[in-house]
C-alpha positions as CSV (number, residue, x, y, z in Angstrom):
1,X,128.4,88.2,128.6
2,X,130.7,89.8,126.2
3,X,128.2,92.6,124.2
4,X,129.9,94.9,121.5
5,X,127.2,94.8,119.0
6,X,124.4,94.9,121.2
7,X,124.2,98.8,122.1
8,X,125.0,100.4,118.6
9,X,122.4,98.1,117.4
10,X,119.8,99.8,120.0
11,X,121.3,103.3,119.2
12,X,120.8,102.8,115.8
13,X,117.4,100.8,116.6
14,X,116.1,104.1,118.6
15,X,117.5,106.8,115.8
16,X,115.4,104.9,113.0
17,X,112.8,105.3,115.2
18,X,112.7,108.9,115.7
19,X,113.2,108.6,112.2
20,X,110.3,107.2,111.2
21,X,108.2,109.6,113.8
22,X,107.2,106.9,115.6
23,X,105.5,107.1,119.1
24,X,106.9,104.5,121.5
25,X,104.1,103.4,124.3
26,X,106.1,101.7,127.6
27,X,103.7,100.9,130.2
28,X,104.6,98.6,133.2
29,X,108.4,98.2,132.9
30,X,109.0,98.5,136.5
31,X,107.9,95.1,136.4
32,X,111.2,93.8,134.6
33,X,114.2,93.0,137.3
34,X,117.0,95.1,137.4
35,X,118.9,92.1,137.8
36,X,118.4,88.2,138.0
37,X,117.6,85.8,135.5
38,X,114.2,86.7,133.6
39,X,111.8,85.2,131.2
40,X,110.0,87.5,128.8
41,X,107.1,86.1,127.1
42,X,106.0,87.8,124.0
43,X,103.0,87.5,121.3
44,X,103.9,87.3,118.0
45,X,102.4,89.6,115.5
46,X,105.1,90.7,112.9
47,X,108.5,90.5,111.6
48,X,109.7,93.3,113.4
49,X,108.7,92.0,116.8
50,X,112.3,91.2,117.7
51,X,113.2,94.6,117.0
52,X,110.7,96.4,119.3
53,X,110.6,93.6,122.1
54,X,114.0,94.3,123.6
55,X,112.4,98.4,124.6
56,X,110.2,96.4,127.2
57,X,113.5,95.9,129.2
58,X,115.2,99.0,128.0
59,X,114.8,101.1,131.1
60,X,115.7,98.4,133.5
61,X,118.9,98.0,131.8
62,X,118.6,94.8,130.3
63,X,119.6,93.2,127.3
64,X,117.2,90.9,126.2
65,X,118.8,87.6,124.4
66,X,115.4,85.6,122.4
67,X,114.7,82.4,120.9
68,X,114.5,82.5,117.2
69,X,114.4,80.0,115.0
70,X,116.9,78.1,113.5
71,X,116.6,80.1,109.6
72,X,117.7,82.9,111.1
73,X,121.0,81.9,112.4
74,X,121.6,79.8,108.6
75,X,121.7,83.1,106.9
76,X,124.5,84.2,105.3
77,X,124.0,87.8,106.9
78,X,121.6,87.8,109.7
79,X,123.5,85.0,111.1
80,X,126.4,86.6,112.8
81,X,124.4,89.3,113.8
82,X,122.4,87.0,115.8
83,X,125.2,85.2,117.1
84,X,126.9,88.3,118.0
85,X,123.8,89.5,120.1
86,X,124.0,86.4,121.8
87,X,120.9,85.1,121.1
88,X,119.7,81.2,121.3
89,X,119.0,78.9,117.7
90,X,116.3,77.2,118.4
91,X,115.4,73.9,116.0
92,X,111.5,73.5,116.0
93,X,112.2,69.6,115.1
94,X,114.4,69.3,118.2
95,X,114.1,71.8,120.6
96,X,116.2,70.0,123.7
97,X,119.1,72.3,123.2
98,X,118.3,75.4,123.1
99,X,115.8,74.4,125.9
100,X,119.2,73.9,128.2
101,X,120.7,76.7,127.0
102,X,117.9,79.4,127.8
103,X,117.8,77.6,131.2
104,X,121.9,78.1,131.6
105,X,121.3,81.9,130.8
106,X,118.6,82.3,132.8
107,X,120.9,81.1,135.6
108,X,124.3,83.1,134.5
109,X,121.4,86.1,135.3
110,X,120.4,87.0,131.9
111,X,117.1,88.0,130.6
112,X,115.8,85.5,127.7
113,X,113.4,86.2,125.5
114,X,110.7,83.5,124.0
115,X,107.4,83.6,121.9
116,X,105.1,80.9,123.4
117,X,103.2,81.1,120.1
118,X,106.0,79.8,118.2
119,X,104.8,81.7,114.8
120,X,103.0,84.7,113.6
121,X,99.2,84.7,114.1
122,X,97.6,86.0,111.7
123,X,94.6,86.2,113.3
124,X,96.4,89.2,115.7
125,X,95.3,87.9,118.7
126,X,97.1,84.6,120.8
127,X,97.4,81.4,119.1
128,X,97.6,78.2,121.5
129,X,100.9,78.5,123.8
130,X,103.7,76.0,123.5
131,X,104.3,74.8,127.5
132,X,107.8,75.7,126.8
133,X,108.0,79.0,128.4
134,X,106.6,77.9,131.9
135,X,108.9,74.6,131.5
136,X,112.3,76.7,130.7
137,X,111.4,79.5,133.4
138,X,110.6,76.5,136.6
139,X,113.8,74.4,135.6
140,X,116.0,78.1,136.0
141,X,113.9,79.0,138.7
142,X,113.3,82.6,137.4
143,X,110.1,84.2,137.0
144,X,108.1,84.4,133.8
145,X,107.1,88.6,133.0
146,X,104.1,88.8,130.0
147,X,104.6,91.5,127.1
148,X,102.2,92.5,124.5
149,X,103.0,94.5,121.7
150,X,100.7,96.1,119.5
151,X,101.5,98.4,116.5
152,X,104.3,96.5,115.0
153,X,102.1,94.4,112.8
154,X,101.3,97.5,111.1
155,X,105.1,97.5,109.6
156,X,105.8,93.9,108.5
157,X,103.6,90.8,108.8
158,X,102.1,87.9,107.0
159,X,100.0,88.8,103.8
160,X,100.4,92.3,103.9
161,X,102.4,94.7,102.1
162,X,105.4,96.0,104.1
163,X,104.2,99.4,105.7
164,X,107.1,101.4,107.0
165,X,105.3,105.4,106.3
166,X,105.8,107.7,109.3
167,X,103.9,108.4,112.9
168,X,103.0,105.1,113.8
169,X,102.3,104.4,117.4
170,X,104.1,101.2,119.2
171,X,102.8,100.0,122.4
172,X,104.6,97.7,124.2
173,X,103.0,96.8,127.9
174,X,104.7,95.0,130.4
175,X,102.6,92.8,133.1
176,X,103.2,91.6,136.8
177,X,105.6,88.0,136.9
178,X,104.2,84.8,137.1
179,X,106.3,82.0,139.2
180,X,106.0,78.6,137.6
181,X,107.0,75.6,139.5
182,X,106.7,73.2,136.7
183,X,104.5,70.9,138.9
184,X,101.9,71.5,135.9
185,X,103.1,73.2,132.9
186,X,99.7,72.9,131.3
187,X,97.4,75.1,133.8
188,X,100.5,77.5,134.3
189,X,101.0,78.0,130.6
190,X,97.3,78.3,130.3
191,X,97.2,80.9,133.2
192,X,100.2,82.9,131.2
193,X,97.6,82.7,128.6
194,X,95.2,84.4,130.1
195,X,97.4,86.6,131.2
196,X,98.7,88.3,128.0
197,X,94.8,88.2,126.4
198,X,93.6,90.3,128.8
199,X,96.5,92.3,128.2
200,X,96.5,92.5,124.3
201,X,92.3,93.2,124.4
202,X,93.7,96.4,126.9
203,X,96.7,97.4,124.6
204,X,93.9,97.3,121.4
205,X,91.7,99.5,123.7
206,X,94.1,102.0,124.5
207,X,95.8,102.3,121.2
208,X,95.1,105.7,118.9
209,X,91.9,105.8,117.6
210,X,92.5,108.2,114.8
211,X,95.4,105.2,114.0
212,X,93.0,102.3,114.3
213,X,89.8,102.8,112.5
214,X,86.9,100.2,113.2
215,X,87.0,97.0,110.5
216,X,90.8,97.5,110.5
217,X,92.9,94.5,109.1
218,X,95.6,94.2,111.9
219,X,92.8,94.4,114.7
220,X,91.4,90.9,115.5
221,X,87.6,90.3,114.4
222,X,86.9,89.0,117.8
223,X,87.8,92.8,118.9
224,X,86.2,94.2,115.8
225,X,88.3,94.2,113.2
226,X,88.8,92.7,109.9
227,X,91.8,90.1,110.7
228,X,91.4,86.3,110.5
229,X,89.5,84.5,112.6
230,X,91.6,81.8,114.5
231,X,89.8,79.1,112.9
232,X,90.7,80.9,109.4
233,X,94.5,81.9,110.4
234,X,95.0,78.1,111.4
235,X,93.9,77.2,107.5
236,X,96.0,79.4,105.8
237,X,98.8,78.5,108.2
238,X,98.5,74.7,107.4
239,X,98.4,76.0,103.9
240,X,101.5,77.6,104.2
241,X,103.3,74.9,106.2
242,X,102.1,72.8,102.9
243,X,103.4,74.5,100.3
244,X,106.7,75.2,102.3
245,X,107.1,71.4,102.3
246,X,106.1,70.7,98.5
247,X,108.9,73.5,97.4
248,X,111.8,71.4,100.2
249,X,110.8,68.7,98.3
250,X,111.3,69.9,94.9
251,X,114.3,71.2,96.0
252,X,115.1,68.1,96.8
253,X,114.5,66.5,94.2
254,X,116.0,69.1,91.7
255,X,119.0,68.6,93.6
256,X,119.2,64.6,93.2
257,X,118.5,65.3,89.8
258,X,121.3,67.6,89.1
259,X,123.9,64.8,90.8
């Protein structure tokens, strides 16, 4: 592929960085292919996720190319971007083709980005996994590598304040491939699973401890801190998906009303 946006945006990506004094944490890269097609699974912890998750392949000289939702490609700004970067719309009501097309870049070679999760968790630690990762890696026949990223819900994430002060650590750890076959996406999405938890309770372990003081919100409360439980994040997230339907359908309505 074609890519004239792609490294300005990371130059500019790492400058704002160093601006912002942050320490970037890369442990396990190697793991990435130089080449090939690749699936990288991600959690899902903040806004900014996007923006960090393409360092994990960084030093194997990848561009990563993720799955975002449909919204972001429908605004007015963001939306070229997006497309320029070459990444895939995906349409959480009917996810059949960007499912095909992340399988056709995984074959041209390219390394795709995906959240199982789907959404945020508030809760900071891994919501349930969508099978779609495991199903989109077997029908390319590319390996699936695990990434956790820990730090970046400190900057921009659901019900907090945006945080974007100076000398913030980002870890980003990068595990050994997994090799789905697609014979049973349910166990082998579970086994990713398992996977990236034991991975995110080591990246919450190792992060700065004069950053990450005990009862701290973005730390899980299974791990000690002051997040949601999963039980509780699930509430407020049906709470949300709620009132995100009653304004579409006063919208709605405002607009047959206005006709």
């Amino acid at each position: 592929m074609r890519d004239v946006t792609y490294p300005p945006i990371i130059v500019t990506a790492k400058t704002a960085f160093k601006l912002l004094g942050q320490r970037i944490q890369l442990a396990g890269t190697e793991h990435v292919p130089r080449e090939g097609g690749v699936l990288l699974a991600y959690n899902h912890i903040g806004y900014v996720d996007f923006v960090y998750g393409g360092l994990a392949a960084n030093p194997s000289g990848r561009l990563v190319r993720f799955m975002a939702k449909r919204e972001l490609f429908d605004h007015t700004y963001v939306g070229p971007l997006m497309r320029s970067l070459h990444h895939i719309e995906v349409d959480r009501g009917e996810g059949v083709a960007s499912f095909h097309t992340a399988v056709d870049y995984l074959k041209q070679g390219e390394a795709v980005g995906i959240f199982p999760e789907a959404t945020i968790s508030r809760a900071m630690e891994l919501k349930d996994f969508k099978t779609g990762a495991v199903r989109i890696a077997a029908a390319a026949g590319v390996p699936v590598v695990p990434v956790i990223m820990w730090g970046t819900q400190r900057m921009m994430t659901k019900d907090h304040p945006r945080d974007f002060s100076r000398g913030k650590t980002i870890s980003i750890r990068v595990g050994e491939p997994l090799h789905p076959t697609g014979d049973d996406p349910v166990a082998e999405t579970a086994a990713l699973k398992a996977r990236m938890s034991q991975m995110l309770v080591e990246a919450v372990r190792d992060y700065p401890a004069d950053e990450q003081p005990p009862g701290s919100w973005w730390v899980p409360a299974s791990l000690g801190g002051s997040a949601p439980t999963l039980e509780e994040a699930a509430r407020l997230d049906a709470e949300e998906k709620r009132e995100r339907a009653r304004k579409r359908a006063e919208k709605r309505a405002k607009r047959q009303a206005d006709k």
